[in-house]
C-alpha positions in Angstrom: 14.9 -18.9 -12.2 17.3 -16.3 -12.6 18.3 -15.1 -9.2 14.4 -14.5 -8.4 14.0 -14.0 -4.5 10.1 -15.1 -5.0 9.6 -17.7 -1.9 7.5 -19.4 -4.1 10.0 -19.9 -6.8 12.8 -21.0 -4.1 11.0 -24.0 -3.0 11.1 -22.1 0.6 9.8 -23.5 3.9 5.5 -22.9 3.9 5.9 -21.6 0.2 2.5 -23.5 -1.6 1.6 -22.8 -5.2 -1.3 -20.9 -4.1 -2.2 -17.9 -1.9 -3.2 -18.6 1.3 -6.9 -17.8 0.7 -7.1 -20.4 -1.7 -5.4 -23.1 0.1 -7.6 -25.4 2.1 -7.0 -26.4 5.6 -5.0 -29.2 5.5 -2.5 -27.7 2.9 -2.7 -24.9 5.3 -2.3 -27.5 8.3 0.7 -29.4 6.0 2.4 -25.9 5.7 2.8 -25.1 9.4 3.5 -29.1 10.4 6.5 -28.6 7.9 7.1 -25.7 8.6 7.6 -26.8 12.7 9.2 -30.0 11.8 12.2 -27.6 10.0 12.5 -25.6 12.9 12.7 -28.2 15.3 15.8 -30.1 12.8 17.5 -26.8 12.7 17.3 -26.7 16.8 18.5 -29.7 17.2 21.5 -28.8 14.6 22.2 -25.8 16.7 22.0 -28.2 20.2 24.5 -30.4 18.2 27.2 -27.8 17.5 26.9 -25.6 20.8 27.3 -29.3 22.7 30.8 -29.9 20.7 32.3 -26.8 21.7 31.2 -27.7 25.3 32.5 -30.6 25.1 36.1 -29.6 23.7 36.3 -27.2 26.4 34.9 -29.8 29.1 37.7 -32.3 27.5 40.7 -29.5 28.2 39.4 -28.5 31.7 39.6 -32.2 32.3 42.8 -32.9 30.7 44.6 -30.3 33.0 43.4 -31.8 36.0 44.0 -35.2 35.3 47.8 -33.6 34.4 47.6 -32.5 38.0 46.4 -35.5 39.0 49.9 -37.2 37.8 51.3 -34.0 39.2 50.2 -35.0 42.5 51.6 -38.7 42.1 54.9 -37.3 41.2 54.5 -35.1 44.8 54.7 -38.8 46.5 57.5 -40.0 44.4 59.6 -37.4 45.0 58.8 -37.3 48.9 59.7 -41.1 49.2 62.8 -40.7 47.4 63.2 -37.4 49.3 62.9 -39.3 52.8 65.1 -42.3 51.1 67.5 -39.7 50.0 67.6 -37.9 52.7 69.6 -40.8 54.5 71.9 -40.2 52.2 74.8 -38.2 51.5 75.0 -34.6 50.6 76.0 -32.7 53.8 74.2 -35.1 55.8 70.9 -33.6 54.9 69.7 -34.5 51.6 66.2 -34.3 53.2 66.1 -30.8 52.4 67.1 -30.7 49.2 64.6 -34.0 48.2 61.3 -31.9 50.0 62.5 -28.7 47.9 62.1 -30.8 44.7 58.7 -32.3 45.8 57.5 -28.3 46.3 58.3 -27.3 43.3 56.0 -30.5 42.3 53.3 -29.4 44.7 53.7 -25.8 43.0 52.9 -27.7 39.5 50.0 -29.4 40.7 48.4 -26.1 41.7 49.0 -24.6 39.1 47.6 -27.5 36.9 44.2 -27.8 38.9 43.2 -24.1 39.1 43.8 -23.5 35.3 41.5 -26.6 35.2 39.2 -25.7 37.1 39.3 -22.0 35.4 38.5 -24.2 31.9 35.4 -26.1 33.6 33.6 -23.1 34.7 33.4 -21.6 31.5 31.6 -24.1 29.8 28.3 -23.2 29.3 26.0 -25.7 28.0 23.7 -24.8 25.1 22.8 -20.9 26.4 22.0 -20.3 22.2 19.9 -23.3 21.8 17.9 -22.2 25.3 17.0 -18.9 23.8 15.9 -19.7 20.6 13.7 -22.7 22.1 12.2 -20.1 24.6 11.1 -18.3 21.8 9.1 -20.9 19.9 5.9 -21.1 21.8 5.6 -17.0 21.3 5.9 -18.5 17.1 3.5 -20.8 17.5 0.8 -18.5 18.9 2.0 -15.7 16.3 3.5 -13.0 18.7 6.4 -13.4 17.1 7.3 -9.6 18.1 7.5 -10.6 21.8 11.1 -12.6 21.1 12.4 -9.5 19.9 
């Protein structure tokens, strides 16, 4: 087998030993029932690797908002300790000051949330897997020339 690109010497899916007019109907019927169960395991691979990658992206999208989740919890801190502050000192009105901080909190948390959100909406399922899955009952009735 010396770089031959005969199907029948490759061992390839619905290769048989013997031309199609001699096989009989169940090799014929073995053939295309191996021949679907491939397809069907190399769907599923595909299904498998386009759900990763939309989960990664699911997991970063979520990531940011829970960051602006703790974002928002520090917008509460900082607006006690403002209004605790605020009794304070520094020319009798530390309030100011305090609520300033918590803003530029507030500002972080938006921030956070719509880049999050941004992440979330472009995840988009399995749109690879659909397509090619669309395609197989066109295979199965040999109008293969339709999915093109």
């Amino acid at each position: 087998m010396s770089g031959s690109t005969d199907p029948l010497a490759t061992g390839a899916p619905g290769a048989t030993t013997s031309s199609p007019a001699d096989s009989s109907l169940g090799e014929l019927i073995g053939n295309v029932t191996r021949d679907l169960s491939t397809l069907m395991r190399q769907e599923v691979a595909l299904a498998k690797a386009e759900l990763a990658d939309s989960a990664k992206k699911a997991g970063k999208g979520s990531g940011m908002l829970a960051g602006a989740g703790v974002a928002g919890h520090f917008i509460l801190l900082f607006l006690s300790i403002a209004l605790w502050w605020g009794l304070g000192d520094l020319m009798d009105n530390n309030t100011i000051s305090a609520i300033v901080v918590a803003l530029l909190w507030a500002v972080v948390a938006a921030v956070l949330a719509l880049k999050g959100r941004d992440e979330l909406k472009q995840v988009q399922g399995v749109p690879q897997t659909q397509e090619t899955v669309a395609e197989i009952p066109n295979a199965l009735k040999g109008h293969e020339e339709e999915n093109r």
